[in-house]
C-alpha positions in Angstrom: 0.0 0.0 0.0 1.5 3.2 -1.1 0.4 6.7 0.6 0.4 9.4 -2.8 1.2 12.0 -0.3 4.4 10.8 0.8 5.4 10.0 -2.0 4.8 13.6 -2.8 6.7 15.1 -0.2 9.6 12.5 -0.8 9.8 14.2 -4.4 9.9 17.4 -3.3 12.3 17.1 -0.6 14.3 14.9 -3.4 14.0 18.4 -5.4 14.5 21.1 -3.2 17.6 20.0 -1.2 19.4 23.5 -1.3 16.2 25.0 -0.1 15.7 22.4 2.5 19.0 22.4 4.0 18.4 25.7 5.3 15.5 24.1 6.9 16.9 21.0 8.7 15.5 20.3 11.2 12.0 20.1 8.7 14.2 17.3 6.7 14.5 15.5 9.6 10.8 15.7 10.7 8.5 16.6 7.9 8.3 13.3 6.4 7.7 11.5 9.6 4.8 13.9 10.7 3.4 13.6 7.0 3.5 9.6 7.1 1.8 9.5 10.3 -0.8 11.7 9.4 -1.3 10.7 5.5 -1.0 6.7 6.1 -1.9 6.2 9.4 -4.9 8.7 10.0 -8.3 7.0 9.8 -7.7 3.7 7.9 -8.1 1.4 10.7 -11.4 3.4 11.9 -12.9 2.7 7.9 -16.3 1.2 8.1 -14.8 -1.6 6.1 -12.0 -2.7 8.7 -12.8 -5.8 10.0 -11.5 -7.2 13.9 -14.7 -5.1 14.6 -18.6 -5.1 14.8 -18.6 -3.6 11.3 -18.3 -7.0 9.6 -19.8 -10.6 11.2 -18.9 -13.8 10.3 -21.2 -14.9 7.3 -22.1 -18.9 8.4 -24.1 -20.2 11.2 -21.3 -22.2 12.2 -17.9 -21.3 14.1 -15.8 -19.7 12.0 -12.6 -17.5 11.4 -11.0 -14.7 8.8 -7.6 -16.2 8.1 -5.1 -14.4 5.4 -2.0 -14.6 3.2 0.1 -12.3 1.1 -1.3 -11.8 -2.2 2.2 -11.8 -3.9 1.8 -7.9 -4.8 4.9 -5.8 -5.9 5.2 -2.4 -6.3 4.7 -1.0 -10.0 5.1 -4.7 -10.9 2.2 -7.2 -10.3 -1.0 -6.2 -8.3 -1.1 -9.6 -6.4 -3.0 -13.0 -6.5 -6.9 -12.7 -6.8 -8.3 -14.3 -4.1 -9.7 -17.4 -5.6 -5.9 -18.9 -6.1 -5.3 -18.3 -2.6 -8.8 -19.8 -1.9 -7.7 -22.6 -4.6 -4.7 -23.3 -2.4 -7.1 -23.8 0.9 -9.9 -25.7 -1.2 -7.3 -28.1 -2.8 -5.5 -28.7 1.2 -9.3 -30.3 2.5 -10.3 -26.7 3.9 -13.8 -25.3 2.4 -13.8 -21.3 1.7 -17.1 -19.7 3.2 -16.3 -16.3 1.5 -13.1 -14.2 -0.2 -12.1 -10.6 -0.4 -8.9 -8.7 -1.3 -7.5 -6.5 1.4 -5.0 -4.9 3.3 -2.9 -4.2 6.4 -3.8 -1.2 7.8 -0.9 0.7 10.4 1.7 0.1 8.8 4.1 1.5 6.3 6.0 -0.1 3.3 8.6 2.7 1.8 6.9 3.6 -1.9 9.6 1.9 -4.0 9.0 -0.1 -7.6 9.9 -3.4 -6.7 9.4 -3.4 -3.2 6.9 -5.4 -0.9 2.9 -4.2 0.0 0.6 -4.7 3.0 -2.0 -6.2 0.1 -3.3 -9.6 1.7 -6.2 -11.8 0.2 -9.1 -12.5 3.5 -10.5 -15.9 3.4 -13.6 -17.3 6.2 -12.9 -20.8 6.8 -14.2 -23.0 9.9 -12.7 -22.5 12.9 -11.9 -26.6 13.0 -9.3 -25.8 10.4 -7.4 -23.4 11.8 -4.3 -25.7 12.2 -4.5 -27.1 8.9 -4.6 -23.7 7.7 -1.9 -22.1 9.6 0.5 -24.7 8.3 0.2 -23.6 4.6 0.9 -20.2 5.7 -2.6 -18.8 6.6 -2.7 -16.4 9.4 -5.7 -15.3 11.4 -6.7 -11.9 10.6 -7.6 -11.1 14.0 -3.5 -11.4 15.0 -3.2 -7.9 12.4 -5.6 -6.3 15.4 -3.8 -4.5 17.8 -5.4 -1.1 19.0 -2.1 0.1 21.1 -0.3 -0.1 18.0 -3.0 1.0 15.7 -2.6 -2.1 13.5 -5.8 -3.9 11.7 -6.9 -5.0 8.5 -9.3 -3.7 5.9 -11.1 -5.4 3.0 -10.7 -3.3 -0.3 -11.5 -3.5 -3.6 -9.8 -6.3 -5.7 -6.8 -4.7 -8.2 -6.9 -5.8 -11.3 -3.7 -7.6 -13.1 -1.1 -5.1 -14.6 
């Protein structure tokens, strides 16, 4: 996940050096108060962030939101769809209950071509399966949750292939 406003700055500090050196102390500073405030600000509060009430599980039975990277690279390839990853689960003996595309939210990746995302593909599966799931690499969403650090997880739209 890449913050366009960083990125901005970044350019224009990248630019402006002479300028900015008279200014050092705002080289030092300005990009860390702009990250925090572009990329951190209100993503983990987004209707759409799930570890909350804002989404409940979709089946009757006991169930879990388990995810995986999605393979994404920056300016390269936009990730796995989620019905590979879901392929992968499907194909191990664990049924899907539902997909989505999605995304760490908290953190920050630097905004570099070639370098790694937070982009993560969200699959439900039965709790009972959790094991079985864990050992191919699956995660439990609810581990991205942590409201001290201001960690979570979104679902987001799906990016299509480049």
């Amino acid at each position: 996940m890449t913050c366009p406003k960083l990125t901005r700055m970044m350019l224009f500090i990248r630019n402006n050096k002479q300028y900015l050196l008279r200014m050092k102390n705002t080289i030092y500073y300005a990009p860390l108060l702009l990250s925090l405030i572009c990329c951190g600000g209100t993503q983990h509060a987004d209707k759409k962030t799930l570890g909350h009430p804002a989404i409940k599980n979709t089946s009757r039975e006991k169930s879990l939101w388990v995810y995986i990277n999605n393979g994404a690279v920056q300016c390269e390839f936009n990730g796995h769809p989620p019905a590979k990853t879901a392929e992968n689960l499907i194909d191990n003996g664990i049924p899907v209950m539902a997909s989505h595309c999605g995304s760490i939210t908290g953190v920050m990746r630097a905004a570099v071509c070639g370098g790694a995302t937070t982009n993560i593909n969200l699959h439900e599966i039965a709790t009972a399966h959790r094991a079985k799931a864990e050992r191919l690499g699956y995660r439990p969403a609810q581990s991205l949750v942590d409201a001290t650090k201001g960690t979570g997880y979104s679902i987001d739209e799906c990016k299509t292939s480049q």
